[in-house]
C-alpha positions in Angstrom: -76.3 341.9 57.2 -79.8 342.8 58.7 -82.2 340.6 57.2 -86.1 341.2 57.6 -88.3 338.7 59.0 -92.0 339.2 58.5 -94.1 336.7 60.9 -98.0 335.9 59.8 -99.0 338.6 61.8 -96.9 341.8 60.4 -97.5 340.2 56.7 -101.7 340.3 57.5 -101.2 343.7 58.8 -99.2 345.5 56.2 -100.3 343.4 53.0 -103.8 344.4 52.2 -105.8 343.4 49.6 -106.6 346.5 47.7 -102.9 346.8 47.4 -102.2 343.2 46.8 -104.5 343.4 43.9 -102.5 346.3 42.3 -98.9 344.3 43.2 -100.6 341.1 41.4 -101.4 343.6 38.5 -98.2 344.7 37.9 -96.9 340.9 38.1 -99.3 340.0 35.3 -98.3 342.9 33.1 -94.8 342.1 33.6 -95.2 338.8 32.9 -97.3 340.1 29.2 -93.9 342.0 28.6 -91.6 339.3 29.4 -90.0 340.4 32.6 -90.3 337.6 34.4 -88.8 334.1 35.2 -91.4 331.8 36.7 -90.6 328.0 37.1 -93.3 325.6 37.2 -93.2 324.2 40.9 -90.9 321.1 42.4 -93.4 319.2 44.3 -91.9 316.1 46.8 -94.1 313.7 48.2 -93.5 313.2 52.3 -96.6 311.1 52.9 -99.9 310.3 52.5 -100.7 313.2 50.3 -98.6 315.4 51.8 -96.5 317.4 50.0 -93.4 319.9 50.3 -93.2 322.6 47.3 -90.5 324.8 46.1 -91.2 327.9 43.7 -88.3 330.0 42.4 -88.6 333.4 40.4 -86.7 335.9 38.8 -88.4 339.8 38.7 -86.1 341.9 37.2 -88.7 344.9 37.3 -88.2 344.9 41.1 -84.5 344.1 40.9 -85.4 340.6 43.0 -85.1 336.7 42.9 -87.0 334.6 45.2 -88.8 331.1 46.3 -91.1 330.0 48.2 -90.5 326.9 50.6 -94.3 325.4 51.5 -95.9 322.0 52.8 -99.5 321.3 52.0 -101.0 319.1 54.6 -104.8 318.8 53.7 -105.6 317.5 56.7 -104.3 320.1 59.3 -107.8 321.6 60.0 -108.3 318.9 62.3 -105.7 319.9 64.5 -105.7 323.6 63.9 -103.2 324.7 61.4 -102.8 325.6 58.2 -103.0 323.3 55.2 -100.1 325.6 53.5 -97.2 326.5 55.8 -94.2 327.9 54.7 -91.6 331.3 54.0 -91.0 333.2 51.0 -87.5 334.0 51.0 -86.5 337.3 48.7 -82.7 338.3 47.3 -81.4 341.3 45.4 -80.3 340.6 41.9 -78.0 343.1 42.1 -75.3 341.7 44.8 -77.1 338.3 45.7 -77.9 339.7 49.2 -81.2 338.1 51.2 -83.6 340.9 51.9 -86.0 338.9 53.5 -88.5 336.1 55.1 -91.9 336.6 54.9 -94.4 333.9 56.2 -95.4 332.0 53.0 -99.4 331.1 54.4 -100.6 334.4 55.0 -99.0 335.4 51.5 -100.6 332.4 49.8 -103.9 333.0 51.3 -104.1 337.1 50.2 -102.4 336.8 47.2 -104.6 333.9 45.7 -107.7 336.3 46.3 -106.1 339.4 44.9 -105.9 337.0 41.7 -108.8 335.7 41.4 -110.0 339.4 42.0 -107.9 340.4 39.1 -109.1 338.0 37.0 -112.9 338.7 37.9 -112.3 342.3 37.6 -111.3 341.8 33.4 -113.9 339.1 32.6 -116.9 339.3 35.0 -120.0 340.9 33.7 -119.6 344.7 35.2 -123.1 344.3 36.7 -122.6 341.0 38.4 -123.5 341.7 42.0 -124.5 337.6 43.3 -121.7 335.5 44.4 -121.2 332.3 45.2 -118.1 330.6 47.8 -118.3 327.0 47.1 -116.2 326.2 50.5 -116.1 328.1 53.7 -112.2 327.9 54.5 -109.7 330.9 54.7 -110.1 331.1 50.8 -113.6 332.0 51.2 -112.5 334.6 53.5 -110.4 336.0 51.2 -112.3 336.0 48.5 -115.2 337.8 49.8 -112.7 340.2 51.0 -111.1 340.2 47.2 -113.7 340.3 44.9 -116.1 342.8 47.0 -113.1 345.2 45.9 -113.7 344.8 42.4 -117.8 344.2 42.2 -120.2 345.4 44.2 -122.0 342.3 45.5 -124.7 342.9 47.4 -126.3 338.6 47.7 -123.5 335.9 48.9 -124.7 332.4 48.6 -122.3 329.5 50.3 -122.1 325.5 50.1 -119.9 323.9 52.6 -119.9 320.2 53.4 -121.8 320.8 56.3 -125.0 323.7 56.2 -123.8 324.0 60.2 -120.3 325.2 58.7 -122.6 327.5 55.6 -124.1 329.2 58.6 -121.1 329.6 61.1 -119.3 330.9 57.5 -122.4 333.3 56.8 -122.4 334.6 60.8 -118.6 335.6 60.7 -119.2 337.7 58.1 -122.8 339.4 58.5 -121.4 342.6 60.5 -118.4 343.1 58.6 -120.3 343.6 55.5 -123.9 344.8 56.4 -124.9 345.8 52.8 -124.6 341.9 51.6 -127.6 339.5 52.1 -125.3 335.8 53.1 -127.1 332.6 52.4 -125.8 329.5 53.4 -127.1 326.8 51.3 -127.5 323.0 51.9 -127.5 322.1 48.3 -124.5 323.4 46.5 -126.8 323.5 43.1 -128.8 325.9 45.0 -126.0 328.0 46.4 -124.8 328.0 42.3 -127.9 328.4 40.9 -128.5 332.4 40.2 -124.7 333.5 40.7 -123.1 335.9 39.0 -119.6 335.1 40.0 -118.4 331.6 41.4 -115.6 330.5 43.4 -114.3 326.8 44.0 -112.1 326.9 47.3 -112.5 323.4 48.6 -109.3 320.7 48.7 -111.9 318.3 46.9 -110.4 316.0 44.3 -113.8 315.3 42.9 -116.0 317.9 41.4 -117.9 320.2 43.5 -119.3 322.7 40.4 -121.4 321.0 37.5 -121.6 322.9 34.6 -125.5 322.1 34.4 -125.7 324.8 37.3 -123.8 327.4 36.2 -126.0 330.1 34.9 -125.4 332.0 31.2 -123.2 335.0 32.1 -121.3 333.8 34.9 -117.3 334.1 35.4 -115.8 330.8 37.8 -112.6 331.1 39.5 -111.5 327.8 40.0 -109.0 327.8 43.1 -108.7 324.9 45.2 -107.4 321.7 43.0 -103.8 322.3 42.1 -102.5 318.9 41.1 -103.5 317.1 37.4 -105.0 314.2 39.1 -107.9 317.0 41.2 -110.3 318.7 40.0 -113.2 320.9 41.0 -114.7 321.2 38.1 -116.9 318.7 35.9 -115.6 318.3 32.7 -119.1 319.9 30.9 -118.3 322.5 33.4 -115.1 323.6 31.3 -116.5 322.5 28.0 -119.0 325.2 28.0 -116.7 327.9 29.5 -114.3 330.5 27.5 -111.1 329.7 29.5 -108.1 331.0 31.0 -105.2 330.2 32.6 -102.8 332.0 35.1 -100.1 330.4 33.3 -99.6 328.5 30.3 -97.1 325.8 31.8 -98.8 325.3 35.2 -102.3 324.7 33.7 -100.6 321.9 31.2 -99.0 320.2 33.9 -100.8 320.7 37.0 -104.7 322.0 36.7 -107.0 318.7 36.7 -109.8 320.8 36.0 -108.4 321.6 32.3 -106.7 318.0 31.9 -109.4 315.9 33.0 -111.7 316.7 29.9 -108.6 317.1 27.6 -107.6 313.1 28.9 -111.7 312.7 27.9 -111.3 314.2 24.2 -113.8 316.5 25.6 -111.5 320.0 24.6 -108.4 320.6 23.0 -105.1 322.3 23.8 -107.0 325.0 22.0 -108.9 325.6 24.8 -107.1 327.5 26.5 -107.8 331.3 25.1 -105.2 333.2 26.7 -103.5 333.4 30.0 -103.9 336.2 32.8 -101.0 338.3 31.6 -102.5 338.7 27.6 -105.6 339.2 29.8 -104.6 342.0 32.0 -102.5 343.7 29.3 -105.4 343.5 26.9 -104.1 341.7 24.2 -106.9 339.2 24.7 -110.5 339.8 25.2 -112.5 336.9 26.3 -115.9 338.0 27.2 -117.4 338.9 24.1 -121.2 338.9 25.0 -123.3 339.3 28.3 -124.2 335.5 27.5 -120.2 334.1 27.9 -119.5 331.5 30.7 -115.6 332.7 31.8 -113.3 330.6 34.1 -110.5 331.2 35.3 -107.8 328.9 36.2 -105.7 329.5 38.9 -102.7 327.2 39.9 -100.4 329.8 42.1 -97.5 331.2 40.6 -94.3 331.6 42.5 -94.1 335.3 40.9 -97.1 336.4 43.0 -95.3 335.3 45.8 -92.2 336.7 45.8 -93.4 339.8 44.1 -95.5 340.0 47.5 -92.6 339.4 49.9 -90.5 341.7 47.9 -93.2 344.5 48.6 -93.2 343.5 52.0 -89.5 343.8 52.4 -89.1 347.3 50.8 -91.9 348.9 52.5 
């Protein structure tokens, strides 16, 4: 049995985003239909905060069963690596065979952009053209990369810890994407301030984004903080924002952002308008008026994965 083997490499060169965007669609509307099995994520301490994750799923529209196998080590950009380093491993449903291992980081990383481009794409105001990347890290990266596809941004703002890292962050990306003015910001309520469309990538555990900066109009993804007891997000943040969730189950168990001001009495369960799927299959509509403050919610799913690697595998 010949068994791919995609490295970091072949996945970055074959997986772009445009097409990643349209392989997260499909996910989303299969999940709306019900043709998915997606388990909430087994998470093992080792250490320290460091963790080891397994995420199973069953796509049946793509005749394949999969899991990803991924540490998270926060601290790794000290020495170099990756904070999420791992495989996706793929099998056909219909004789159990593996297909393939695909690098699990370089899917995480495009995949979580293509998302959070999907999202933006069905509640972002369709004139929003200022964004801002609250964290300069590979998420950044790929989301400047995503949601450029969907809206055509023409002013990036960006808060890092450090405005030394804001500027490296904003030099990196000048020449690749002439037509966008970058400005990196030493006060993240400046960087927030006018934007159309915000981004939390950080691995903060406190709140980076209050909601007394976030301007009327403007659609939040909230990316980095995927465990209940982080958040990104203050809790008036979410209270005046028309939420949704990438998944029902993952959001209830794991987003800090949405459990923090539900702990508080702040929101309710209620909150919660819809997830992705209803969004992308357009049995919910949450934007309403120009006026609406959207976030979305984004935990990972173990579906995007494997419906990437599967992809990969086939092409």
């Amino acid at each position: 049995m010949d068994i791919k083997y995609l490295s970091a490499r072949e996945v970055n060169e074959k997986l772009d985003m445009k097409s990643c965007i349209g392989i997260m669609k499909d996910v989303f509307m299969a999940f709306a239909d019900e043709k998915i099995e997606n388990k909430l994520r087994s998470v093992l301490p080792i250490d320290h905060g460091k963790l080891l994750g397994i995420m199973p799923a069953v796509l049946p529209y793509r005749e394949t069963a999969g899991a990803k196998l991924i540490t998270v080590f926060h601290d790794n950009f000290k020495i170099g690596l990756p904070s999420h380093q791992g495989i996706v491993a793929v099998f056909s449903t219909e004789d159990g065979q593996l297909q393939g291992i695909c690098d699990g980081s370089a899917i995480t990383a495009i995949r979580t952009g293509a998302v959070s481009a999907l999202a933006t794409d069905f509640m972002a105001n369709k004139d929003a053209r200022t964004m801002c990347l609250i964290g300069g890290g590979v998420q950044a990266d790929m989301h400047l990369k995503a949601i450029t596809l969907v809206r055509d941004i023409d002013t990036v703002t960006i808060w890092c810890p450090t405005l030394a890292e804001s500027t490296a962050f904003c030099e990196k990306h000048r020449a690749e994407y002439p037509a966008i003015t970058f400005v990196p910001c030493e006060n993240c309520a400046d960087a927030v301030k006018d934007a159309d469309i915000i981004c939390t990538v950080t691995p903060s555990s406190t709140p980076v984004l209050m909601g007394e900066w976030v301007k009327e109009g403007a659609h939040i993804n909230a990316v980095g903080a995927c465990a209940a007891a982080a958040r990104e997000i203050d809790s008036a943040c979410v209270v005046k924002a028309k939420l949704v969730c990438d998944n029902y189950v993952s959001c209830k168990n794991e987003a800090g952002d949405y459990l923090f001001p539900l702990k508080e009495g702040l929101i309710t369960e209620e909150h919660i308008l819809a997830d992705l799927a209803r969004v992308v299959s357009g049995k919910a509509v949450i934007r309403t008026d120009v006026k609406d403050i959207t976030m979305f919610e984004s935990q990972g799913l173990a579906c995007e994965d494997v419906a990437c690697a599967s992809w990969l595998v086939n092409q």
